[in-house]
GULUMLUM-617279 format. One record per residue (C-alpha): residue in one letter; x negated, z negated, y negated; residue number from 1. Coordinates in steps of 0.1 Angstrom, whole numbers. Layout:
% GULUMLUM-617279
PT   resn      c1      c3      c2   resi
PT      A       X       Z       Y    NUM
...
This chain:
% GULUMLUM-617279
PT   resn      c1      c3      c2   resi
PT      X     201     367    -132      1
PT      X     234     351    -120      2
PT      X     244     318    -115      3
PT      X     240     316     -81      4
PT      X     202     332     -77      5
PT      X     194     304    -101      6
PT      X     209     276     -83      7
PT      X     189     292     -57      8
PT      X     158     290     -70      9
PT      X     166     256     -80     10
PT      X     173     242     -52     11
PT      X     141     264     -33     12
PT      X     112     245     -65     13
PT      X     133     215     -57     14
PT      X     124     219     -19     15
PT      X      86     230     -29     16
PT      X      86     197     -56     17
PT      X      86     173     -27     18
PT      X      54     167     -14     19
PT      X      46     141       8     20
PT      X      76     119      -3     21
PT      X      65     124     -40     22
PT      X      96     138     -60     23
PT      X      81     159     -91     24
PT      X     105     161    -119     25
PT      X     129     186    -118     26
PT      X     159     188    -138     27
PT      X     187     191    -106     28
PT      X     163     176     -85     29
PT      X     169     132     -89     30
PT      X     162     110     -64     31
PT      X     186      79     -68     32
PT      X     174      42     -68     33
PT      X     183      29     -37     34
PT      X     179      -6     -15     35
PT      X     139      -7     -26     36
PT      X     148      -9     -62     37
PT      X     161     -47     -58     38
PT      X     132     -56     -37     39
PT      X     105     -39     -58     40
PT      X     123     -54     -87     41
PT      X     122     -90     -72     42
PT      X      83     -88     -60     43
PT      X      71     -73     -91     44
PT      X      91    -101    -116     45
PT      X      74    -125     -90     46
PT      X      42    -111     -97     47
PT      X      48    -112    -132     48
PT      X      55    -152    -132     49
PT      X      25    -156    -112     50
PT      X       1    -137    -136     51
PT      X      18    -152    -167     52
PT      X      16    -188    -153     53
PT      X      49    -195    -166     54
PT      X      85    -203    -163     55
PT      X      94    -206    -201     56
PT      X     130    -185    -203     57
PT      X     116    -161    -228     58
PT      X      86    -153    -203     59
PT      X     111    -146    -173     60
PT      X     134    -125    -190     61
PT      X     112    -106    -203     62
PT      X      89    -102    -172     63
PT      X     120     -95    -152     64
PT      X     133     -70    -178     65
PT      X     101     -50    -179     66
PT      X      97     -52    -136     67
PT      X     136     -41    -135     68
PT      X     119      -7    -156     69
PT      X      93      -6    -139     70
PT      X     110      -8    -102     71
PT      X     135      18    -112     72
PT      X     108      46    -122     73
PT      X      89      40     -91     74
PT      X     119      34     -66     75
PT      X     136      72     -85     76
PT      X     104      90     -82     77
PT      X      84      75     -49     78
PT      X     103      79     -14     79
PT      X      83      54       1     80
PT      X     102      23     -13     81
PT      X     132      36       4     82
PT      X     124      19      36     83
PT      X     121     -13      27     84
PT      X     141     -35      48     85
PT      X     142     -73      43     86
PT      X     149    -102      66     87
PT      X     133    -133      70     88
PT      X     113    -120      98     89
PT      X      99     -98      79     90
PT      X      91    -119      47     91
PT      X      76    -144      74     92
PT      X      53    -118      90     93
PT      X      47    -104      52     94
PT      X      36    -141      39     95
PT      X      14    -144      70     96
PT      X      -5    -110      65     97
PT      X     -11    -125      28     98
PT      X     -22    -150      42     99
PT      X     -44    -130      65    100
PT      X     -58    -103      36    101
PT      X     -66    -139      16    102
PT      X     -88    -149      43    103
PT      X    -109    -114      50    104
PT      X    -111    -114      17    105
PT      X    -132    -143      12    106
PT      X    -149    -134      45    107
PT      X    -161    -102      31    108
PT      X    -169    -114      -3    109
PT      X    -192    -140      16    110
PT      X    -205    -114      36    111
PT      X    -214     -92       5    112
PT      X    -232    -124     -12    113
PT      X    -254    -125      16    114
PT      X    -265     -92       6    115
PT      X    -268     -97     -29    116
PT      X    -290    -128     -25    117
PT      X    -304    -116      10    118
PT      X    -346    -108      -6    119
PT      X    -344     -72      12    120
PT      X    -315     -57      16    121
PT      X    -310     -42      52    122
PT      X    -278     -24      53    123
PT      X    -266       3      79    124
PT      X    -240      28      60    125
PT      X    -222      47      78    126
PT      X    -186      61      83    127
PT      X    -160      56     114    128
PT      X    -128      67     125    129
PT      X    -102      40     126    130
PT      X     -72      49     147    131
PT      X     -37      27     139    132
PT      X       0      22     152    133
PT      X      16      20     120    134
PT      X      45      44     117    135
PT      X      57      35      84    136
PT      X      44      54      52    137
PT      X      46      14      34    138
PT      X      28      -5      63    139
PT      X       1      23      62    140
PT      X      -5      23      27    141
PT      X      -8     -17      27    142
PT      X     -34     -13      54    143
PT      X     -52      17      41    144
PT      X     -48      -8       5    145
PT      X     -63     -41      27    146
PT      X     -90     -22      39    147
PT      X    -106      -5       5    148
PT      X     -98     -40     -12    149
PT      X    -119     -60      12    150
PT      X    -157     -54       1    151
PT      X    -182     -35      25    152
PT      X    -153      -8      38    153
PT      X    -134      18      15    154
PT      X    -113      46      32    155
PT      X    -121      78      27    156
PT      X     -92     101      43    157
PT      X     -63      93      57    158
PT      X     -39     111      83    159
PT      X     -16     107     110    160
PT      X     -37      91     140    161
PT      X     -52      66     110    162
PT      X     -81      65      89    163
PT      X    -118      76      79    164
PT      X    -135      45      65    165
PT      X    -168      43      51    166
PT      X    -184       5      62    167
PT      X    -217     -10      42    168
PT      X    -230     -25      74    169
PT      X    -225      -4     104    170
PT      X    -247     -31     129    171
PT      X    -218     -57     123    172
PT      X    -196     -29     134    173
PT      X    -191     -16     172    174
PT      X    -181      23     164    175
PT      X    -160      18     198    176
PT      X    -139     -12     186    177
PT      X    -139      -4     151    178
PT      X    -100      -1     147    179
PT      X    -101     -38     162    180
PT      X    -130     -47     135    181
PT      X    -112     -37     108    182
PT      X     -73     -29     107    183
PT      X     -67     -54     137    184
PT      X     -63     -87     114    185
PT      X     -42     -70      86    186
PT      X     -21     -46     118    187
PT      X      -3     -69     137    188
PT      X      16     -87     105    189
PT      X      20     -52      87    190
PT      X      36     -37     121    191
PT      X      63     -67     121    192
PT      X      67     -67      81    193
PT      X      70     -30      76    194
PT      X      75     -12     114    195
């Protein structure tokens, strides 16, 4: 085979090794670190203080060493932290949907105590289609993230109108306004943080 039929074929398995913004390994196929590698690095080593509870020097070097690692694997392998843009816009409207997923968080934990404690349990299962705005492959994947995190909803499928979420209690849910029920708190800050 010559040279040029293999580079060929090279670059044709590269083509058929991206799927869905996923690069597979490939030995002429890398995908570069790019913008989202700083950012990733800089949330995760905050994460990292956070969990550890400390600002000992020893603790931050090595939390930031093992994030930098970590952010370089992900941000060379996984398109989607490429199109992470920053401004303080954006970090505003990112601390506010925290601040939003912190609340419906509780909310649905409370919810789900009332059923443990309730002495029958009357639940309504049942599945909906959830329809959203978001364009970016980030912003979707926080909301598909807020939605299976909150108790009593877990998404099932996702494509590109929104969502197929399963919901513990479909009585406390109009099928009609569901999108409002459930992406509408987490929506509005994702759409400003991530577009």
């Amino acid at each position: 085979m010559s040279a040029e039929a293999i580079l060929a074929c090279s670059r044709v398995s590269g083509a058929l090794g991206d799927i869905e913004g996923m690069q597979l390994d490939h030995p002429k196929a890398e995908v570069k670190p790019s913008g989202g590698f700083f950012w990733l690095w800089i949330l995760l080593t905050f994460i990292w203080i956070a969990i550890s509870s400390s600002l000992a020097i020893e603790s931050v070097i090595t939390g930031a060493l093992i994030s930098a690692g970590l952010a370089y694997m992900f941000a060379r392998k996984f398109e989607i932290w490429h199109g992470i843009r920053v401004s303080p816009y954006r970090l505003y409207n990112f601390i506010l949907y925290t601040g939003v997923f912190a609340r419906e968080l509780v909310r649905a934990n409370l919810n789900m105590m009332r059923y443990v404690w309730a002495p029958r349990v009357n639940v309504n299962p049942g599945v909906v289609k959830v329809k959203t705005g978001l364009k970016s492959s980030i912003g979707r994947l926080a909301l598909a993230n807020s939605i299976s995190l909150t108790p009593g909803s877990l998404v099932l499928d996702a494509d590109a109108d929104g969502f197929v979420i399963h919901c513990l209690d479909m009585e406390a849910i109009d099928p009609n306004k569901a999108s409002e029920a459930i992406a509408g708190p987490f929506e509005t800050h994702l759409e400003r943080a991530f577009g």
